[in-house]
N, C-alpha and C positions, 0 to 999 in steps of 0.2 A: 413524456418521452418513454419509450419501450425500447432497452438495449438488452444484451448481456456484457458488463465486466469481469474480467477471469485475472486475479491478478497472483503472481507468485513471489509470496515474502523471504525474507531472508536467501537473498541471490549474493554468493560473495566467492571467495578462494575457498574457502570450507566447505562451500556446498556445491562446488562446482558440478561433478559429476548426477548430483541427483537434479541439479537446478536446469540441467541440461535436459534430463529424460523427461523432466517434468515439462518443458517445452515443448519436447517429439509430442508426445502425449498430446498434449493441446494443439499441436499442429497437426495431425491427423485425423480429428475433429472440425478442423477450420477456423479454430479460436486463434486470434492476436492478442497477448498477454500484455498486460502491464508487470513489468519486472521489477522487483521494488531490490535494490544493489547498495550492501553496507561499504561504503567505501573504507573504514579504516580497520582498523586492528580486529578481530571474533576468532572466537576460537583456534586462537594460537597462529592464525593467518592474517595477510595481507601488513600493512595495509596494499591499495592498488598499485601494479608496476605493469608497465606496457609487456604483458608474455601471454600467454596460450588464452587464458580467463579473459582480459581484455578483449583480445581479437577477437574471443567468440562473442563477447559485448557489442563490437562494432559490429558483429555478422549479422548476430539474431536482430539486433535494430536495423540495418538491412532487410531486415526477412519480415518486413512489419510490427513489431516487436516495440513496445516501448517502455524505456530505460527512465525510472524515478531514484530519486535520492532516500534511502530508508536508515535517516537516522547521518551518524558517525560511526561510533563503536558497539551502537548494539545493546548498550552494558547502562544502567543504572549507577550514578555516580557522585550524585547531589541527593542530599536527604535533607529536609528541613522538620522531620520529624510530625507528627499528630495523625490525624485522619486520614488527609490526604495522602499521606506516605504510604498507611497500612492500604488504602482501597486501589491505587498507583500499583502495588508490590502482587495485592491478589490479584488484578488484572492480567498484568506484565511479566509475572514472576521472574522480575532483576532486570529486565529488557525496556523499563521506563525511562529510559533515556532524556527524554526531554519533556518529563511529566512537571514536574517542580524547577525548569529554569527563568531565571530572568532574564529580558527582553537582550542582556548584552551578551551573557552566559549563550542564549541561544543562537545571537547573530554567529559568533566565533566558532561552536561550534559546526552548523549548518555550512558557512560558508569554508571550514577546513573540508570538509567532505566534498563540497563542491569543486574547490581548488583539485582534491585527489580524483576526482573524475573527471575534472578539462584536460589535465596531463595526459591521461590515456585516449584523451578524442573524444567524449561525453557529456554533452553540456544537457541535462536534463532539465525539463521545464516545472516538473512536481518533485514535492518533497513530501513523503508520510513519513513522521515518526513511526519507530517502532511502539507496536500494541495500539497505534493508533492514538496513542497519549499525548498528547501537548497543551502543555498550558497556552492559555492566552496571550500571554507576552510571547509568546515562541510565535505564534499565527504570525502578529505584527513583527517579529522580526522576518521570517520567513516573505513578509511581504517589500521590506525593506531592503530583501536580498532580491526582488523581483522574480521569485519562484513564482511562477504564475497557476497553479491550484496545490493542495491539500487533501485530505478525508480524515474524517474521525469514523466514530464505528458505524454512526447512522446518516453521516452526509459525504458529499464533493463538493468540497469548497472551492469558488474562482476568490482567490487571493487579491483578484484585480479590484472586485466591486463585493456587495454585501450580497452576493444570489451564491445560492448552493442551492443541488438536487436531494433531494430525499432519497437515500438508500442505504439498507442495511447490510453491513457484512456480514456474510454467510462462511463461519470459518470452524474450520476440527480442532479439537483437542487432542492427539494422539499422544499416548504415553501417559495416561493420567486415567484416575479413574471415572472418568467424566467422558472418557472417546466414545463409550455407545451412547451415550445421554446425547451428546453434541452431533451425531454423525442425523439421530435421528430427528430431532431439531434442525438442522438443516436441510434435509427432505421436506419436512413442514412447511418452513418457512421459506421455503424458495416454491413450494408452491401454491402457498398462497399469494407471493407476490407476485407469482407467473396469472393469479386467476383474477388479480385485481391490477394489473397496468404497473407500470414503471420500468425500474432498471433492477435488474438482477446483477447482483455481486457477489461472486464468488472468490473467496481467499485460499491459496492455496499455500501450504509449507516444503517443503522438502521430507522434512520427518512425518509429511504424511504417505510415504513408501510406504513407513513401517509396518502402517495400519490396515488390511484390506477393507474394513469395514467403514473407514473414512473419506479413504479413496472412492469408495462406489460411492458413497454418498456424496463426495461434489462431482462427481464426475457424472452422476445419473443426473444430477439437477442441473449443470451444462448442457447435457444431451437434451433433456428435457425444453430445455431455450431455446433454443437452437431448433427443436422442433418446431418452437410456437410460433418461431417465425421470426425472432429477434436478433437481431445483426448484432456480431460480433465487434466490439467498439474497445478503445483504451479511454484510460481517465481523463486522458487530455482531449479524445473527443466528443466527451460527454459534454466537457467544459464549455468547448466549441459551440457545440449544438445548443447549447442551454441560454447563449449569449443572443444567438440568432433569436431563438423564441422570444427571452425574455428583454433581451435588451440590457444594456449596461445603467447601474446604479452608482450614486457617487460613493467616491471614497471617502466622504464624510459619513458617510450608514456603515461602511466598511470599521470604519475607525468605532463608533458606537455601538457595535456589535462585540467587537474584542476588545474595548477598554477592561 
């Protein structure tokens, strides 16, 4: 499968004004975003109430546009301490939300955020953790709330059966001392995976405004796609597509994959 995904992280009342340019942006290119939307409490906002933020929730989904579940609060809040904590923490830096929960921890929270999304008119069919972190038990619970896909940093998971696509996210580090290392890592690596087939993923932030050098860089490796000839698709239609080709597996490989 040969697509491009463009998707934009942390969509919420905080980031509303840049979460918006950064849409124009991609719709003037001809990209359909995956919009990945914190439904509760960040940065001193939210959580969701039916006013301006909403509505433009229901527009840009309107406008092709598609609305995933990114987390709850965003926020890091379970520690069980050792390894996993400190490599969780370097990843995510505090935004490992649902790195270390267990399978009940994760159903509750998952489906609060769901609930804060149906109220305003948004029943989203994917859920990404923030940083892309989730433990195992959280997949299986995610699967129990019948969120029907996922992604971690190197797949798209279908929730439904044990099939997921290979593909890597292509994301900036803006504000750190790692944004040119990472801006030019991702020209790389988005074009090697434009020279050898697949789906091109691109992650995008909001605080990547801040950066010029970021922004050119996912924004030259979109355009680049886009040239190659790769239709602009959301995660949910990769999903789609993947099911066609491959065909569905039981949920018993499901289950032996995330035990």
């Amino acid at each position: 499968m040969t697509a491009l995904v463009v998707s934009v992280h942390d969509v919420a009342p905080a980031t509303f004004e840049r979460s918006d340019r950064l849409v124009k942006i991609l719709e003037s290119r001809g990209v359909r975003a995956s919009l990945l939307v914190i439904p509760g409490v960040w940065k001193g906002h939210g959580p969701l109430s039916d006013d301006r933020f909403s509505a433009w929730l229901r527009e840009v989904k309107g406008r092709g546009h598609e609305i995933i579940q990114h987390g709850l609060h965003h926020v890091a809040v379970h520690s069980r301490g050792g390894l996993r904590t400190r490599l969780g923490y370097l990843i995510g830096r505090g935004c490992e939300e649902f790195w270390e929960l267990s399978s009940s921890e994760a159903y509750e929270l998952a489906r609060e955020g769901r609930l804060r999304l149906s109220a305003v008119g948004i029943r989203p069919k994917g859920f990404i953790a923030p940083a892309w972190l989730a433990s195992r038990a959280t997949m299986r619970a995610l699967r129990e709330l019948e969120f029907e896909f996922s992604t971690t940093h190197s797949r798209i998971v279908d929730l439904g059966s044990a099939t997921s696509v290979r593909s890597f996210a292509l994301s900036q580090r803006p504000g750190s001392s790692m944004t040119l290392f990472a801006a030019v890592v991702v020209r790389l690596l988005g074009l090697s995976i434009m020279r050898s087939g697949g789906v091109v993923r691109v992650a995008m932030h909001p605080d990547d405004l801040d950066s010029n050098i970021a922004l050119w860089s996912s924004l030259r490796t979109i355009d680049d796609a886009i040239r190659s000839g790769r239709p602009s698709v959301t995660y949910g239609e990769v999903v789609v597509r993947s099911r066609r080709t491959n065909g569905q597996r039981s949920a018993n490989d499901f289950a032996m994959r995330f035990a």
